[in-house]
C-alpha positions in Angstrom: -11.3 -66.4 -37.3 -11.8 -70.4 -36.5 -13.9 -70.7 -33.3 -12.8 -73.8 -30.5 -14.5 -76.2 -32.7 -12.0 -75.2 -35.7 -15.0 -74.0 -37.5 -14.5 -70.7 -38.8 -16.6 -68.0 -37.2 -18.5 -66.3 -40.1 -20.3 -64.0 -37.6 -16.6 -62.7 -37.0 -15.6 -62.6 -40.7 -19.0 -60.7 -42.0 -17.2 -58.1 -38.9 -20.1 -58.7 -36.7 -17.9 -59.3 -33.4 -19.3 -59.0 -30.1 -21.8 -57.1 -31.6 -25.4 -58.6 -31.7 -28.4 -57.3 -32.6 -31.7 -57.4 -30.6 -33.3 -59.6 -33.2 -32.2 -61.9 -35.2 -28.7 -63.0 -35.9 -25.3 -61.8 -35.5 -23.9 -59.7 -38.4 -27.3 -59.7 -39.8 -26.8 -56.0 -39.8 -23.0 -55.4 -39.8 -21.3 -53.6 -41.6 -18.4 -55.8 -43.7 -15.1 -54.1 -43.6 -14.0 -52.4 -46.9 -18.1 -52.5 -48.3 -19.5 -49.3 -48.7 -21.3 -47.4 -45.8 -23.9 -47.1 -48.1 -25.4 -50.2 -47.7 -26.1 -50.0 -44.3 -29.2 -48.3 -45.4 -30.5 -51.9 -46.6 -28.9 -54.2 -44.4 -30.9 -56.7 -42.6 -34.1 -55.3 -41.9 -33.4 -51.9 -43.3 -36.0 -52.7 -46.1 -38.7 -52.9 -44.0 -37.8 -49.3 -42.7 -37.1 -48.1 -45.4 -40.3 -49.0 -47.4 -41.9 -47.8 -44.0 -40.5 -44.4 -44.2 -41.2 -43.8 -47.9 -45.1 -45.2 -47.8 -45.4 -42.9 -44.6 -43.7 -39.7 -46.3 -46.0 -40.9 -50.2 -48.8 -40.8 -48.5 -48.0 -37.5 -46.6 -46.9 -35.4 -49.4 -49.5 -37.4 -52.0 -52.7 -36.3 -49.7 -51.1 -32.7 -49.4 -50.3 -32.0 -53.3 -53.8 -33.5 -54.3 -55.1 -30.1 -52.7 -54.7 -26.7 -53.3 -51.0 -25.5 -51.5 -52.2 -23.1 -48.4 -49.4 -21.5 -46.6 -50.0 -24.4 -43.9 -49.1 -27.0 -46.9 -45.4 -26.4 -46.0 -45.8 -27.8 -42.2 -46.5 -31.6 -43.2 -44.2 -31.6 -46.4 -41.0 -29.9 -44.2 -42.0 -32.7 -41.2 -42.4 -35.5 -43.0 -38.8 -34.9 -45.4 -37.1 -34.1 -41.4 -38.5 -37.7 -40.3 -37.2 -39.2 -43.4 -34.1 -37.9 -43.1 -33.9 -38.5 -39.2 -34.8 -42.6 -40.0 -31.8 -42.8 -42.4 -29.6 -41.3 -40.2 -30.4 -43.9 -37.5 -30.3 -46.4 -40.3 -26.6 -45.6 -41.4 -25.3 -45.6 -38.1 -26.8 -49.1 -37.1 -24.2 -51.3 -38.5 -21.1 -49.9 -37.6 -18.6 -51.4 -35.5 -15.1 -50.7 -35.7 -13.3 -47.4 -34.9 -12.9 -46.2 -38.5 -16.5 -47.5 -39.4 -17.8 -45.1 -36.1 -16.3 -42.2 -37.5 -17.7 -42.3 -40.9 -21.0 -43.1 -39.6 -21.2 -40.5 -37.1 -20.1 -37.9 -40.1 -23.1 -39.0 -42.2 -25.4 -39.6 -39.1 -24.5 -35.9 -38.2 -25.4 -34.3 -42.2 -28.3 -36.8 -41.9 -29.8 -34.7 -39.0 -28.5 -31.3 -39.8 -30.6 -31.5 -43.2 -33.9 -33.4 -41.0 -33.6 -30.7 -38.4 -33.8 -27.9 -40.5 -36.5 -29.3 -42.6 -38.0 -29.6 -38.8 -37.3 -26.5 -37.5 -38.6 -24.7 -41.0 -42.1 -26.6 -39.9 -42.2 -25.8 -36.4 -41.8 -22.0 -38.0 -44.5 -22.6 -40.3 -46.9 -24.1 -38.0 -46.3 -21.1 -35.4 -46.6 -18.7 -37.9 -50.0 -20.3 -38.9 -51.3 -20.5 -35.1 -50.6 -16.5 -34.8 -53.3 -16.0 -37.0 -57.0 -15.5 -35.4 -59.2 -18.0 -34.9 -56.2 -21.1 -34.1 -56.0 -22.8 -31.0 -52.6 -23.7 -29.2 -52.1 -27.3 -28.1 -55.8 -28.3 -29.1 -55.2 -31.9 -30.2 -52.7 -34.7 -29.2 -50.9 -34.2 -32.4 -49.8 -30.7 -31.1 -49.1 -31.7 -27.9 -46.8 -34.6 -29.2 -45.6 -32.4 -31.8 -44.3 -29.5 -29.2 -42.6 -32.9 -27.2 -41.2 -34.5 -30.0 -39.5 -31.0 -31.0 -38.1 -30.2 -27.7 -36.5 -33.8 -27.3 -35.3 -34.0 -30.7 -33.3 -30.5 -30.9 -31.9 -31.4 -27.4 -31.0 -35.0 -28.9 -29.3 -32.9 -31.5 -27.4 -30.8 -29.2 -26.3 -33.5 -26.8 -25.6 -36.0 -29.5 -23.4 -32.9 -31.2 -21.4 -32.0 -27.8 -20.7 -35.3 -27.1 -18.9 -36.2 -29.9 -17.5 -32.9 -31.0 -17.1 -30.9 -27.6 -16.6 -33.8 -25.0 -14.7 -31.4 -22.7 -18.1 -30.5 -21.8 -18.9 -33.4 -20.0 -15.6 -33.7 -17.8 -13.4 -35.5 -21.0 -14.0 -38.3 -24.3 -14.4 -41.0 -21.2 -17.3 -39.5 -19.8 -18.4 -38.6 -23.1 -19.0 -41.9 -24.1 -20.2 -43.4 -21.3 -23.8 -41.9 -21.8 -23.8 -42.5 -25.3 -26.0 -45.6 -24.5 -28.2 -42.9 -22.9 -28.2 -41.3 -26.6 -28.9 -44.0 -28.4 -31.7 -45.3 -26.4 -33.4 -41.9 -26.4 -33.2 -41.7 -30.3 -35.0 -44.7 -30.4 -37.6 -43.3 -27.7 -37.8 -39.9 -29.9 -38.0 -41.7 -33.2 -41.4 -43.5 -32.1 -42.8 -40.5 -30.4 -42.2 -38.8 -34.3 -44.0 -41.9 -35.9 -47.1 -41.2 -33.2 -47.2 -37.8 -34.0 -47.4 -38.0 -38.0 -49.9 -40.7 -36.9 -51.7 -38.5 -34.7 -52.3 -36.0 -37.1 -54.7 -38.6 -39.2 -57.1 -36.8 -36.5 -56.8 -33.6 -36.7 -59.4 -31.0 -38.3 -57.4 -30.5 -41.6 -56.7 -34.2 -41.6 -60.4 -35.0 -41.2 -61.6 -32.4 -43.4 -59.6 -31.9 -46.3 -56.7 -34.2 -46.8 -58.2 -37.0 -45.8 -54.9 -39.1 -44.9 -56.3 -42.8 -43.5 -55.5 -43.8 -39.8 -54.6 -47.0 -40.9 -52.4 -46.2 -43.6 -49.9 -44.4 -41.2 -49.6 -46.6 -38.8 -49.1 -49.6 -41.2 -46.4 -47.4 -42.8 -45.0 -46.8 -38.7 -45.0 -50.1 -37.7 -42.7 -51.5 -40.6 -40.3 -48.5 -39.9 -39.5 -50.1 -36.0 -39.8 -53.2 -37.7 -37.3 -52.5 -40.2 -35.0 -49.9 -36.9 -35.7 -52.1 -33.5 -34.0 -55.6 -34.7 -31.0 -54.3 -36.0 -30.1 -51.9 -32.4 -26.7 -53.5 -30.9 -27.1 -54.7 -27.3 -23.9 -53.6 -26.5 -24.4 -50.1 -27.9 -26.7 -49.9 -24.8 -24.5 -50.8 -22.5 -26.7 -54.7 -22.9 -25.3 -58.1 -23.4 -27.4 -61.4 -23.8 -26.5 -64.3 -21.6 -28.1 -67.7 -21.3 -31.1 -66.3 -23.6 -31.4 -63.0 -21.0 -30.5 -59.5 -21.8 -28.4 -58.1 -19.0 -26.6 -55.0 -18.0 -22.8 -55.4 -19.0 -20.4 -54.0 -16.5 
């Protein structure tokens, strides 16, 4: 596509469209027509996520498997794979932009989740199971308290994000299906950070502090390049945004 100047549009050739990211350029995180879905794990910015995710879920599983397993072992090894899991779901869905793109994405985006909500669910079992034993406090620290939030809003982001797509009659038809999907996607984002504070959280508490010994400073580091690597490559228009004159606006 040539643009008024007869130059050709490479923004529109890489299949970035109307689509531009919060950061950066255009098509710096689009995916090319007839490339793999793949490598939307590593477009743009995806590296720094991705090298995020990994470091946060190394040190994790590292600081838990250099001590003896306890039955409570499973709770930060079953979180940490479901946040993993959850960051490359958002990551694979990112890029996408035409019809045939959306669909495949939203497939993988879906197994993506199913897998990181089950590891999830199988800690938030563990954890409970361990709290029913004498001596363990409910809701004690932040990290529990942002744990029982960030569980609660990421199943219900699962079961929206599901009926949307797959049961839209629920919501009066496909039209008004879609138009809260920009609700969605802005909540994921929300829900994604609150799961970064919470893993980061957890630096603090009592088994943190006195036996795996996981540094504050080394999981935040680790949560700060996963938005780094997620927030530049979100699509205005996704959110229902458009930029205009160098301001981001509600489109209509």
């Amino acid at each position: 596509m040539a643009s008024a100047t007869g130059i050709p549009d490479l923004n529109a050739a890489r299949g970035a469209g109307e689509d531009e990211p919060l950061l950066g350029r255009r098509g710096d995180a689009a995916q090319v027509e007839g490339e793999t879905i793949w490598k939307n794990l590593w477009l743009g910015t995806a590296p720094l996520a991705q090298a995020g995710i990994f470091i946060l879920a190394a040190i994790i599983w590292g600081a838990i498997l250099s001590h003896d397993l306890i039955f409570f072992s499973a709770h930060p090894l079953l979180n940490s794979a479901g946040l993993l899991l959850a960051t490359q779901a958002a990551l694979i869905l990112q890029p996408t932009h035409s019809p045939g793109q959306k669909r495949t994405g939203t497939l993988i985006h879906a197994l993506f989740h199913l897998f990181g909500l089950a590891a999830l669910l199988a800690g938030l079992v563990v954890i409970e199971i361990n709290k029913a034993g004498p001596g363990h406090e409910h809701f004690a620290s932040p990290h529990a308290i942002l744990g029982l939030t960030f569980y609660i809003a990421i199943f219900l982001q699962a079961l929206v994000g599901f009926t949307q797509y797959y049961t839209p009659s629920l919501y009066g038809g496909v039209d008004q299906a879609k138009a809260i999907y920009k609700y969605h996607r802005v909540s994921g984002y929300v829900i994604a950070t609150l799961g970064l504070a919470t893993v980061c959280a957890s630096s603090w508490t009592t088994y943190s502090l006195g036996v795996a010994h996981i540094q504050h400073w080394a999981v935040i580091v680790a949560s700060v390049l996963v938005l780094l690597g997620v927030v530049p490559r979100i699509k205005l228009s996704k959110l229902g945004l458009k930029r205009s004159g160098g301001e981001i606006r509600l489109s209509t």
